[in-house]
C-alpha positions in Angstrom: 107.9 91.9 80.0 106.3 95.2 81.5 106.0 97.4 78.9 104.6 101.3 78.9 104.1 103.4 75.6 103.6 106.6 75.1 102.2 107.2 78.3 100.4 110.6 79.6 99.2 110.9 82.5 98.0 114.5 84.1 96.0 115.5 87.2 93.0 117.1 86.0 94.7 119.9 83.4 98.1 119.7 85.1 100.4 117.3 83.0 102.8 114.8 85.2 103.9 112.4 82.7 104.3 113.4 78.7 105.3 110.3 76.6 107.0 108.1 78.3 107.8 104.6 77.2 110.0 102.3 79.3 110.3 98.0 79.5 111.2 95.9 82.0 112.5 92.5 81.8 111.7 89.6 84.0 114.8 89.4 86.0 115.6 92.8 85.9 115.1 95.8 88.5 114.6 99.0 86.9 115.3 101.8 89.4 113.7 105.0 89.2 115.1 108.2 90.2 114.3 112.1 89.6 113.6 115.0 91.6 110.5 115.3 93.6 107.7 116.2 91.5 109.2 114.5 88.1 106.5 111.9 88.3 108.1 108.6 90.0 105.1 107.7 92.5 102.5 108.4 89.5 103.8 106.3 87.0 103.9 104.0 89.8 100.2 104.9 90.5 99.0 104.4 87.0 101.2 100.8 86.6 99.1 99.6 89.4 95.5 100.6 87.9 95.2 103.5 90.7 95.5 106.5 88.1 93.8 106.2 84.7 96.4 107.6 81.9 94.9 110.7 79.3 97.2 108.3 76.8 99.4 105.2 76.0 99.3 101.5 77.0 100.9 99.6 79.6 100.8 95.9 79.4 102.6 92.8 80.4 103.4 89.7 78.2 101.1 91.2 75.3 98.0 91.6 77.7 96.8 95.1 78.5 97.0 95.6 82.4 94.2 98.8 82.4 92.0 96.9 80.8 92.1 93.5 83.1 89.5 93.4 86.0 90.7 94.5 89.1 90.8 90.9 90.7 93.1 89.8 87.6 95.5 92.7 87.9 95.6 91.9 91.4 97.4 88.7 90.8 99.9 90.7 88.7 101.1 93.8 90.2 101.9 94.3 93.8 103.0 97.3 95.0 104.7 98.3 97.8 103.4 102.1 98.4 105.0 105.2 100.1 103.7 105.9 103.1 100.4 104.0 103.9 98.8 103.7 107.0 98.6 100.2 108.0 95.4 99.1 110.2 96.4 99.8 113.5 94.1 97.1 115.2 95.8 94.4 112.7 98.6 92.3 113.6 101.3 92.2 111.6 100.6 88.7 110.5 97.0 89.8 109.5 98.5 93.2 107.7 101.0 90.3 105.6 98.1 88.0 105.0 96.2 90.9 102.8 98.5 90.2 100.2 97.1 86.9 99.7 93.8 87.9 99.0 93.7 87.6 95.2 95.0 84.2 95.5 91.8 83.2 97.8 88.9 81.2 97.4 85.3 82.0 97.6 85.3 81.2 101.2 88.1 83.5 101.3 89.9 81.6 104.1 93.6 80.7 103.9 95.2 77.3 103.0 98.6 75.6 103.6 100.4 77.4 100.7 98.8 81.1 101.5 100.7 80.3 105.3 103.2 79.3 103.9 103.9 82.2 101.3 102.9 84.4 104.3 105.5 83.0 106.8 108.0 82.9 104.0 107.6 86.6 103.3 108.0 87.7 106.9 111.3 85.6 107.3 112.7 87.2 104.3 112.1 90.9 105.4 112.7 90.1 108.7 109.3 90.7 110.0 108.6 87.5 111.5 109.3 88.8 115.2 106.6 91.3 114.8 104.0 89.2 113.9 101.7 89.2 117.0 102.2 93.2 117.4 99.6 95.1 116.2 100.5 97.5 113.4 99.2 100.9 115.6 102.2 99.9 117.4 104.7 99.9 115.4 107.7 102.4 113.6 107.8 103.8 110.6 110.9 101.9 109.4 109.0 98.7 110.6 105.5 99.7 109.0 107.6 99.6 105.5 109.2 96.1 106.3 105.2 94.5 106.5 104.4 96.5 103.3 107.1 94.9 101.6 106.3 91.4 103.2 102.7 91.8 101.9 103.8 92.6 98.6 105.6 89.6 98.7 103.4 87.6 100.3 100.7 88.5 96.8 103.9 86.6 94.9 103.2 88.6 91.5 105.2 88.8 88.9 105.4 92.4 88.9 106.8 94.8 91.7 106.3 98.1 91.6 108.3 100.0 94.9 107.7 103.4 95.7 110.7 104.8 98.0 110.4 101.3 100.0 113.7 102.4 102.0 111.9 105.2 103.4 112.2 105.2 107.1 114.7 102.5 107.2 118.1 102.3 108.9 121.3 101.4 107.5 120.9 97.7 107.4 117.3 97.4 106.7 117.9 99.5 103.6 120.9 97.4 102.5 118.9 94.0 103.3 115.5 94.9 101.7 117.3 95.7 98.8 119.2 92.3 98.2 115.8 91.0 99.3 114.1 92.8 96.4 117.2 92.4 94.2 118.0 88.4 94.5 114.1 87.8 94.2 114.1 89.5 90.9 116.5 87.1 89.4 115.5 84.2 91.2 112.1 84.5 90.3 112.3 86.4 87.3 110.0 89.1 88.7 109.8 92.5 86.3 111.0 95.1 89.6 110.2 99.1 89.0 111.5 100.7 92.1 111.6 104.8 93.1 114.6 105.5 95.0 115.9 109.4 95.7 118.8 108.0 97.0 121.2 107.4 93.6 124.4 105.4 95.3 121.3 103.1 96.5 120.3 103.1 92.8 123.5 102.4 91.1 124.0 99.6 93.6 120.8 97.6 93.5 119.5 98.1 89.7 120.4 96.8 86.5 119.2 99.9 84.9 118.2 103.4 85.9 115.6 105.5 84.3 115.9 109.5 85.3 112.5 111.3 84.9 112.8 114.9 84.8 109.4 117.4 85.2 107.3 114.8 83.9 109.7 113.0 81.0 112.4 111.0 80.8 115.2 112.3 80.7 118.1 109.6 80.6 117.4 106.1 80.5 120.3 103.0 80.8 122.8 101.8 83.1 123.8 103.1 86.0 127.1 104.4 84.4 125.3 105.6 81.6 122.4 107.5 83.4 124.5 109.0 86.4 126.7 111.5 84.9 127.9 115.2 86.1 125.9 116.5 83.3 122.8 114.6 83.6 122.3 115.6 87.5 123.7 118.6 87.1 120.4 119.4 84.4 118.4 117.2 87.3 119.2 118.4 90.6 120.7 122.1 89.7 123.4 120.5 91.8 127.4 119.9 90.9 128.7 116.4 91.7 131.6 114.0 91.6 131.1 110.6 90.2 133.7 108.0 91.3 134.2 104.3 91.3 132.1 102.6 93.6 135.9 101.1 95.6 134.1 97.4 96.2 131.5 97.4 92.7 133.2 99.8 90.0 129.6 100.9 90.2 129.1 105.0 90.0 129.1 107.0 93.5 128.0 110.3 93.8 129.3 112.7 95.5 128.1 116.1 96.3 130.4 119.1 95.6 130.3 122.2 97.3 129.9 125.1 94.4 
């Protein structure tokens, strides 16, 4: 289990996160949702060992993760960021094969199984096709496919997702997201994903967490996070929540004021 207590975390005087404590089962996708500046891609920053936190603990299975060594943590956590820059002169196979790298030996070269876990992860996020193009070459929406095949490609069981359906069309969004969603209960993977986009979020995850200028401000399932109130105190928007007509699931809807 992923667990965070009490967590702080602040950019130099300026809090972004006040005591915030949230779990996550293996099995389970967690998504996270909020306005922009509430603190979803720093929480994911500090999960991943990137940001140091002024307070609190976060730790998986009774080990603390900000305490491991880098290399350890490595073989953990993978994260799929938002908005890197992938090296242009790579190919897309080389970009995927980077998430092998803490599995590698001191030769550092890669075996049957690292191929293997590679080619697997490029079938699954339907990246395979690009895998002799170099990544200077390609869209954005493509770019964030070989992020999420080398996240998978670093098989941890932890995955932390930071707006991975950024850039995306229609049917990548859908498919990266059963992807993401059928791995987590397949291989009991603990998933923490930011999405701005909340019909995506009551679709895809077992539970929602709403963060709010830095705490949390609602945290269960979809039906119980996404309420008129709760986004209305949110977004400073009014909405319509419906039945999802094929899931039951919530669906948002925008009303004019």
């Amino acid at each position: 289990m992923l667990k965070i207590e009490q967590l702080e975390l602040a950019y130099g005087s300026t809090p972004v996160l006040t005591d915030l404590s949230l779990q996550v089962q293996p099995g389970e996708v967690l998504g996270l949702i909020g306005p922009n500046g509430a603190g979803k891609s720093s929480l994911i920053r500090a999960l991943s060992g990137v940001l140091a936190p002024r307070r609190g603990r976060i730790s998986f299975n009774g080990q603390d993760l900000l305490a491991m060594p880098e290399a350890q943590r490595a073989r953990l956590v993978s994260v799929v960021p938002q908005s890197t820059q992938l090296p242009p002169a790579f190919t897309v196979y080389e970009c995927v094969a980077l998430g092998r790298t803490p599995h590698l030996n001191w030769l550092g070269s890669l075996g049957a199984q690292d191929r293997a876990k590679i080619d697997w992860a490029m079938q699954v996020t339907e990246s395979a096709a690009l895998k002799n193009r170099r990544a200077g070459e390609l869209s954005g929406g493509e770019q964030q496919r070989v992020l999420l095949a080398r996240a998978l490609a670093q098989d941890c069981p932890i995955l932390l997702l930071d707006e991975p359906t950024a850039h995306l069309d229609l049917h990548h969004q859908v498919a990266i997201l059963n992807v993401v969603r059928s791995l987590a209960r397949e291989r009991e993977l603990a998933v923490l994903v930011a999405l701005h986009d909340l019909n995506l979020a009551s679709l895809f995850a077992q539970r929602l967490a709403l963060l709010v200028n830095g705490r949390l401000q609602a945290e269960g399932t979809p039906a119980q996070v996404l309420t008129r109130e709760a986004l209305q105190q949110a977004y400073s928007v009014s909405t319509r929540i419906l039945p999802n007509p094929e899931t039951g699931q919530p669906w948002v809807v925008l009303q004019d004021k």
